[in-house]
Structure formats: C-alpha cells, structure tokens
C-alpha positions as MATLAB code, in Angstrom:
seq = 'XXXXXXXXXXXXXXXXXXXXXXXXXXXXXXXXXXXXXXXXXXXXXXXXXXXXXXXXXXXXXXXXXXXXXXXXXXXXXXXXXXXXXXXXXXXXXXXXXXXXXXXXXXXXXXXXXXXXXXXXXXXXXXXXXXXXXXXXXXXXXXXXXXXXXXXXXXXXXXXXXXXXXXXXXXXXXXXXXXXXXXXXXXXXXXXXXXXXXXXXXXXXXXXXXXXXXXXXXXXXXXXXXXXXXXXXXXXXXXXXXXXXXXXXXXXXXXXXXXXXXXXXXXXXXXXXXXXXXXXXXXXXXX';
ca = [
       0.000    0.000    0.000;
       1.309    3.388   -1.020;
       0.769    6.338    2.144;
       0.248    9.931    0.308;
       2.718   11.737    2.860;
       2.187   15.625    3.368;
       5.507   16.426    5.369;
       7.868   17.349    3.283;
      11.520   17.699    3.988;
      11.385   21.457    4.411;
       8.441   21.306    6.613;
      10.419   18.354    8.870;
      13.144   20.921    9.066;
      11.147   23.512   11.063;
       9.399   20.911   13.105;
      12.051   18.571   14.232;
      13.967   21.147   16.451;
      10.733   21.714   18.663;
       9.890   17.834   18.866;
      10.030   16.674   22.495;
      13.828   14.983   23.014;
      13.979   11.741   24.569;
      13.410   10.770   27.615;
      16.814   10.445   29.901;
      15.174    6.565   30.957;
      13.179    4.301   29.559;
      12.658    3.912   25.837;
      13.252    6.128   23.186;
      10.524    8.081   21.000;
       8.866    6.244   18.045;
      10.071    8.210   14.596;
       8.066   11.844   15.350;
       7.917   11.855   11.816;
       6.472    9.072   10.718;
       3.725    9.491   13.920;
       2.786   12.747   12.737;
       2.696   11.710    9.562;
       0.107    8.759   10.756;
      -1.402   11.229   12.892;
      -2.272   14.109    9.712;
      -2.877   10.550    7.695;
      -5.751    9.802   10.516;
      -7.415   13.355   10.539;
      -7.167   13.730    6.489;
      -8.762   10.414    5.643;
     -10.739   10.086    8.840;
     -10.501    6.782    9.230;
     -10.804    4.392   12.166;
      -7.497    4.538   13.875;
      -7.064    0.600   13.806;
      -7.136    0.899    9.944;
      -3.691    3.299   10.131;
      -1.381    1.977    7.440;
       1.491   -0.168    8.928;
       4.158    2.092    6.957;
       2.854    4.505    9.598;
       3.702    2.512   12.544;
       1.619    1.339   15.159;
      -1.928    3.116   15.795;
      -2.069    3.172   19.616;
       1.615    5.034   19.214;
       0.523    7.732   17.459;
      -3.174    7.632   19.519;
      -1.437    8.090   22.718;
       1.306   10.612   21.208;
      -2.144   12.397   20.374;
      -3.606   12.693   24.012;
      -0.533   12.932   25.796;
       0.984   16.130   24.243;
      -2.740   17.419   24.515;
      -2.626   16.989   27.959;
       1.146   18.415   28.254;
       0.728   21.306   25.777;
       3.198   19.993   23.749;
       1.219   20.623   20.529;
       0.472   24.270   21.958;
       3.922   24.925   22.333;
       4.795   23.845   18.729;
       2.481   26.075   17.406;
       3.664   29.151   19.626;
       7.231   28.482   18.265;
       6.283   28.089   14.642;
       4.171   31.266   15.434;
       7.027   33.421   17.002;
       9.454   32.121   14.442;
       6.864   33.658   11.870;
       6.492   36.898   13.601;
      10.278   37.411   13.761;
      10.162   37.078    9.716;
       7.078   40.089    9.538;
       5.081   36.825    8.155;
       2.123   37.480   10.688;
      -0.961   39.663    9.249;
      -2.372   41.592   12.666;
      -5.867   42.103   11.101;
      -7.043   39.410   12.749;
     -10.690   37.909   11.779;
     -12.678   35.844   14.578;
     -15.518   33.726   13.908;
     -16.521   29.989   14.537;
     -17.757   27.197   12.448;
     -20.017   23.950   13.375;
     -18.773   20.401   12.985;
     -21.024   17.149   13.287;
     -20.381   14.741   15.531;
     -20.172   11.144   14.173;
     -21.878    8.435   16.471;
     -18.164    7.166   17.529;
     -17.966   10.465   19.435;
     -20.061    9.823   21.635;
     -19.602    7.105   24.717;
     -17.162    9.075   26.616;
     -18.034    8.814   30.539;
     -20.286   12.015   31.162;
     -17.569   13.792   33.215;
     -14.320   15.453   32.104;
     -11.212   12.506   32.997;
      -9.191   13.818   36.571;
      -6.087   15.678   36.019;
      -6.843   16.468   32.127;
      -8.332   20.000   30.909;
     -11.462   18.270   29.976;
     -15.113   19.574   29.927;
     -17.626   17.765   31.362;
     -20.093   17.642   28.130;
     -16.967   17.021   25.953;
     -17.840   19.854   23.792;
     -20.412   17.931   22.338;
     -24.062   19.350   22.233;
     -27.238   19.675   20.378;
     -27.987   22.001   17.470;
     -30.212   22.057   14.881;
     -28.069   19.791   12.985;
     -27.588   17.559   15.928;
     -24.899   16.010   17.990;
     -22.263   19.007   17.027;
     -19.201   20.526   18.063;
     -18.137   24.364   17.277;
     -14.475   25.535   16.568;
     -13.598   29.221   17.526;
     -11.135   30.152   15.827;
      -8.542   33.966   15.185;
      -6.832   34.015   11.625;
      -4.342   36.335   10.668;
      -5.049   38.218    6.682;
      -3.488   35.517    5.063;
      -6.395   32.634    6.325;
      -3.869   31.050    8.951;
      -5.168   30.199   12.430;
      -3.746   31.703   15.387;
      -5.858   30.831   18.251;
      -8.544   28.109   18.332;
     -11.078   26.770   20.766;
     -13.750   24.442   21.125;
     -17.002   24.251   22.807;
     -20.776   22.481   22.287;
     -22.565   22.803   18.982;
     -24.921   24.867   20.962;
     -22.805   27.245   22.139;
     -22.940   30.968   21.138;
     -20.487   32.768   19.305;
     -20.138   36.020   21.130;
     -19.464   34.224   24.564;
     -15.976   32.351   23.112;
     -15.059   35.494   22.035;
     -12.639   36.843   24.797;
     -11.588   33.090   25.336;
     -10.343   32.988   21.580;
      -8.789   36.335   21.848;
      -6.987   35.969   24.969;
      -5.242   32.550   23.223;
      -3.271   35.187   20.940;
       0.222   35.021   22.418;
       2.453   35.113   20.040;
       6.096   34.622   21.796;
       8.834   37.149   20.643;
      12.262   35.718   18.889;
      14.171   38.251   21.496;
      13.164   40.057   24.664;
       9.415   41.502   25.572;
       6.114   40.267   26.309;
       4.540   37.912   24.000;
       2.155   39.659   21.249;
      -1.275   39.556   22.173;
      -2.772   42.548   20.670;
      -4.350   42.628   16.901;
      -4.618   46.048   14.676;
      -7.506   45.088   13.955;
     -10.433   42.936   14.470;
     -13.262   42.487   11.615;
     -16.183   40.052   12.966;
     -20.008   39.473   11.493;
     -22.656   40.926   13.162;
     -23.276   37.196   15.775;
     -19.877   39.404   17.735;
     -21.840   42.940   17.589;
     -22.705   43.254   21.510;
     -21.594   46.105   23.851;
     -19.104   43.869   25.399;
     -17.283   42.990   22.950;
     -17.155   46.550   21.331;
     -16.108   47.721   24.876;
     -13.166   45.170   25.073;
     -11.791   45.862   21.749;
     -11.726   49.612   22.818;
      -9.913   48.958   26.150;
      -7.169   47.442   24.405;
      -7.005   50.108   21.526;
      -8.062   47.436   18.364;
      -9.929   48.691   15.850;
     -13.347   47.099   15.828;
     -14.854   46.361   12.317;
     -18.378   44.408   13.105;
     -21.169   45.671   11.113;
     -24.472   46.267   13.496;
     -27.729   43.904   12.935;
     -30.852   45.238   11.934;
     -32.110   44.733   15.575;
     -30.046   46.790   17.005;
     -29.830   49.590   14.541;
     -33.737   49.781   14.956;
     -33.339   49.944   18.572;
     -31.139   52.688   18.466;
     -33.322   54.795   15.909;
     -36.028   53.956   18.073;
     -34.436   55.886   21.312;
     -33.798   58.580   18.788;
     -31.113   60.869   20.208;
     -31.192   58.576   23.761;
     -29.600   55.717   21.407;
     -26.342   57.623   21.102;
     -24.570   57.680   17.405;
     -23.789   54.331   15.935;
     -20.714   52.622   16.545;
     -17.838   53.120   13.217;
     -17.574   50.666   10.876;
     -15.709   50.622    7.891;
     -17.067   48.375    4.990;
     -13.730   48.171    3.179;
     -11.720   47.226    6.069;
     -14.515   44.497    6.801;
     -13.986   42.599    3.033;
     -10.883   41.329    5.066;
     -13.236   39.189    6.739;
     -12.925   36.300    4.078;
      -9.842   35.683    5.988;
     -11.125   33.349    8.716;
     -13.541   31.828    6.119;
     -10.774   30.686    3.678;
      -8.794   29.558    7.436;
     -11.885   27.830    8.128;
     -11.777   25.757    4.733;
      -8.419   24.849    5.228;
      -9.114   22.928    8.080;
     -12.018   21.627    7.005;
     -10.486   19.629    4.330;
      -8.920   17.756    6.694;
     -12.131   14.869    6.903;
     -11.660   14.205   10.293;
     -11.771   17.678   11.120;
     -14.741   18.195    9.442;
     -16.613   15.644   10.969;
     -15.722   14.857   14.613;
     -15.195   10.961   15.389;
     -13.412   11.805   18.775;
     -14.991   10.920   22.190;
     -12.604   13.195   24.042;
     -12.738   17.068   23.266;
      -8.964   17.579   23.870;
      -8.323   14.590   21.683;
     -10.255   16.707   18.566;
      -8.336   20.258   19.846;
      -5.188   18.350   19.658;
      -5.846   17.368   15.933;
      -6.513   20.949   15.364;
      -3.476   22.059   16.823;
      -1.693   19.905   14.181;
      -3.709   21.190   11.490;
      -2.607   24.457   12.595;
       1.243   23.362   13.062;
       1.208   22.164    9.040;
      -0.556   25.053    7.620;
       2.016   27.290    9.015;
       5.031   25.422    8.341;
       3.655   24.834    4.571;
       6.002   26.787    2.178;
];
C-alpha cells in the first residue's frame, strides 16, 4: 500500500527542532515523523485509527502521542514556536478575523463517561451538544489576513459565538524571537454581526483594536427607536470588513482535513489536539 505523505523535507526541518527529546530513561521516541505523519494521515482520511497503514507505525503510538501532548501542551507549544518564528520574519498579518464554524459529531464520538477525565483540561459535556443539525461541536477560531489560524477553541454545537469570544482572543500570544512580552494585541479585528454586543465593542476599545463588526438590523432599529437617547452608531468601515474572508478561507483549510470536518473523537482535547496539528502544518507549509 502506497501512504500519500504531506511532510515534506522542508516542513520536517522547522518541526524537528521543537519535537520533544527523549526521555533520559526508559525507551526512546517512536520516529516523530512518521507518527505525525500517521497522525495528519488519521485526521485527512478520517478513518478508524485501527485501519492506520502499517508504513505509519503502530496506531495506539501515534493515539497516545495524540492525548498525551494534549494533555502536556506539547502541541500548543509547537504552534507558539512556529508562530514566534513567523512573527520574527514580519510573516504574521495583525488584522485578525474571529468567527466559529459547526462540525457534526459522528456516532463514535459519543460514549465518553459524562464527566471530564481527573487531572486532564477536559469539559464535562466534551464539547459535544445539540444544534439544529444535531450532535455538534463548534471551533472558535482567530486568523491572521493571510487565512492562517492563530488561536482556536472548542465548545458544544450549541454554544454561542459572542461568549468564546474573549476566550479565543486571549489565546493570541504570540512569543517574541528576542526580549518583551509575547504579542497579544491585533490592529484590527473584523467580525459578522453574531460578535456585535456592547461587550465585545467595549473590550476591543480597552485594548485600543480597531473594531470592524457591522451592526444587525435589531439593534440599529433599537437605536433609531431611542432617537437621540440611542447615542450615534458605533464606526464601521465596509472596506476594512472585506478582510473578513480571511477566517472563512482559514476555516476551509481545516475543514479539508475529513476528520476535522466531521468529529469521530470521544474526548474534546483529543479533537483540539488534531486541530493544533492542522494548525502546526498550515504554518510550516512553504
């Protein structure tokens, strides 16, 4: 059987320095390679994990790789690397677009015991919930302009968008190559009208970003309605807001990844994980 592989050597060469070493006792690592090439082969295709192609190695290596740099942050401190190494090359676009997408939940997602596991940042409903679409999960996600995640997070199907909002944002750290604070602060932020709510507005403007979220018909009535009570409408500029597409072209990215798309995954930190690698590839991609 021939594996389609989607590492390529110059991609391995800006991953392989921020692998995990081996440990001092004990057995060495499996190949990272070849389990995060079974792991991206897994989340492409997605396909049971017992039916991983043996070129790839074994499946409960690469399984357990999965959940155990979840539950480390080892995948989130891959990402904040390949992040700061991009920001040191000006390869970062600060007009950051938020929004979130839905994902159905296959039938082998469910069956998880109905509490988050001790000792792992699990939630108790496994971000799994009902929409109208059903059994569902929903990915929040912050792309820079060039449709490349920077922060994601995941909650029910259910969920609303505006409340993930500040979560998503405050997941922007980008490290610096030299001394100073990590970067946390966009230019700017466009968002559709689900973000348009006081808070939000008010958060932006605490932290000096430039807002672009148009206003929903609701609201602009209720602020004609109070007549000069309702104050003068918040800016906007239309232009600035075609930037937008950004997150929706991020979005499709990951979504071509099948077992992105539709969730198979009992644990939520399991399915974040496989995100995370998304994530890792896309920016390491030349």
């Amino acid at each position: 059987m021939s594996v389609r592989l989607v590492i390529t050597d110059a991609m391995w060469d800006r991953i392989e320095p921020l692998m995990p070493a081996d440990p001092v006792r004990g057995r060495r690592w499996a190949d990272h390679r070849r389990t995060l090439e079974a792991i991206a082969w897994k989340y492409r295709t997605c396909s049971p994990w017992w039916d991983l192609p043996g070129e790839l190695g074994s499946f409960q290596t690469a399984h357990k790789r999965l959940i155990r740099w979840a539950v480390d942050d080892t995948w989130e401190r891959i990402l904040a690397a390949v992040l700061a190494a991009a920001d040191a090359d000006a390869d970062i676009g600060w007009t950051v677009s938020v929004d979130s997408t839905v994902c159905r939940a296959h039938r082998h997602a469910a069956g998880a015991r109905g509490k988050g596991a001790p000792g792992r940042d699990e939630p108790d409903d496994h971000a799994l919930g009902r929409s109208c679409g059903g059994l569902s999960t929903k990915v929040h996600l912050a792309g820079d302009s060039r449709a490349r995640p920077l922060a994601l997070s995941v909650t029910a199907g259910q969920a609303g968008d505006a409340p993930a909002f500040e979560t998503v944002m405050a997941a922007i750290r980008v490290p610096r190559s030299g001394p100073g604070r990590p970067r946390t602060r966009p230019e700017a932020v466009p968002a559709d009208r689900a973000y348009s709510s006081r808070a939000i507005r008010n958060h932006l403007r605490r932290r000096g970003i430039r807002t672009v979220i148009p206003q929903p018909s609701d609201q602009v009535g209720h602020r004609l309605r109070r007549d000069r009570a309702g104050g003068r409408p918040p800016a906007f500029n239309a232009e600035a807001y075609k930037q937008r597409n950004a997150v929706e072209r991020c979005i499709n990215r990951l979504k071509r990844w099948r077992g992105l798309a539709l969730r198979t995954d009992e644990l939520a930190i399991a399915y974040q994980a496989a995100l995370h690698v998304a994530a890792i590839l896309i920016w390491v991609r030349p």
